[in-house]
C-alpha positions in Angstrom: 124.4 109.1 114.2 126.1 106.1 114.9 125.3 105.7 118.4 121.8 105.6 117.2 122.1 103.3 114.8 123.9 101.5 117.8 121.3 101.5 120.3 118.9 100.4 117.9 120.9 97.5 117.0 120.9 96.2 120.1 117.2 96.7 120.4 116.8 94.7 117.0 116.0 97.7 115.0 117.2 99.0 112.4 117.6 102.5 110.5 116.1 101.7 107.4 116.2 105.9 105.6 111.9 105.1 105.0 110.5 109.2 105.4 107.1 107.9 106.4 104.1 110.2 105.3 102.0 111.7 108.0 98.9 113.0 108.6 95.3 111.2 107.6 97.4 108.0 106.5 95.9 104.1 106.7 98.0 101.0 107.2 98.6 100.7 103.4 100.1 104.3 103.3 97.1 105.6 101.5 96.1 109.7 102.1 92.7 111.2 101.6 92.4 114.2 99.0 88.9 115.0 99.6 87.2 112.2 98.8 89.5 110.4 97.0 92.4 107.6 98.7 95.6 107.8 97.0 98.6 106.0 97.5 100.8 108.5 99.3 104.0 107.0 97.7 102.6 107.4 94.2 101.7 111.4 95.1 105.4 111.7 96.5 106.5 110.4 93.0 104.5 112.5 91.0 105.3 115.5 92.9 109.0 114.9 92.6 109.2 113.2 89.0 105.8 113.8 86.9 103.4 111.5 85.9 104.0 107.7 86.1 104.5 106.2 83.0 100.9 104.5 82.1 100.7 100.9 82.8 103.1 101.0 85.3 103.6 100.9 89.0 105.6 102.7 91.7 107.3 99.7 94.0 108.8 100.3 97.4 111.6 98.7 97.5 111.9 98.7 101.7 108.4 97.3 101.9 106.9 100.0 103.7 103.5 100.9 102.4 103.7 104.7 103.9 107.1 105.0 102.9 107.6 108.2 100.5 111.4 108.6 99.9 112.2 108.9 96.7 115.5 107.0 97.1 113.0 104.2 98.1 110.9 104.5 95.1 111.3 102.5 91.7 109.1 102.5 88.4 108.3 98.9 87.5 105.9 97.2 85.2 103.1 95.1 86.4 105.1 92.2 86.0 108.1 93.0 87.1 105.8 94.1 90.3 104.3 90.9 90.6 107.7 89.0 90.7 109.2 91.5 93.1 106.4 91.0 95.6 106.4 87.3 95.2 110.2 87.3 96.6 109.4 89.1 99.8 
């Protein structure tokens, strides 16, 4: 594993541990369920964890809007949201 992370180094890359969902995704990481778009880190979340609290968000704390590990996956309030996003 570290000569990968090696050879992307020197490509300017790096291995950031994101599990990106597949399949019928958009560029905001959103996934059709019939007619519906839902946020495919939010599903991940719920599948793993149960419902988010209400009046909450799930932040991804790598910045990666397709992203679904969990590891990269944090329960915040909508302020707390709003100040996290501001400092990217």
């Amino acid at each position: 594993m570290d000569r990968v992370a090696d050879v992307l180094a020197e490509a300017g890359l790096a291995m950031t541990g994101c599990i990106l969902a597949e399949g019928p995704t958009d560029n905001w990481g959103y996934v059709r369920l019939g007619h519906r778009r839902e946020p495919a880190h939010r599903r991940a979340y719920i599948a793993a964890f149960g419902e988010i609290p209400q009046g909450h968000h799930v932040h991804h704390i790598c910045n990666v809007p397709n992203c679904i590990n969990l590891e990269h996956l944090l329960v915040v309030t909508p302020g707390e949201h709003a100040r996290i996003t501001r400092a990217w």
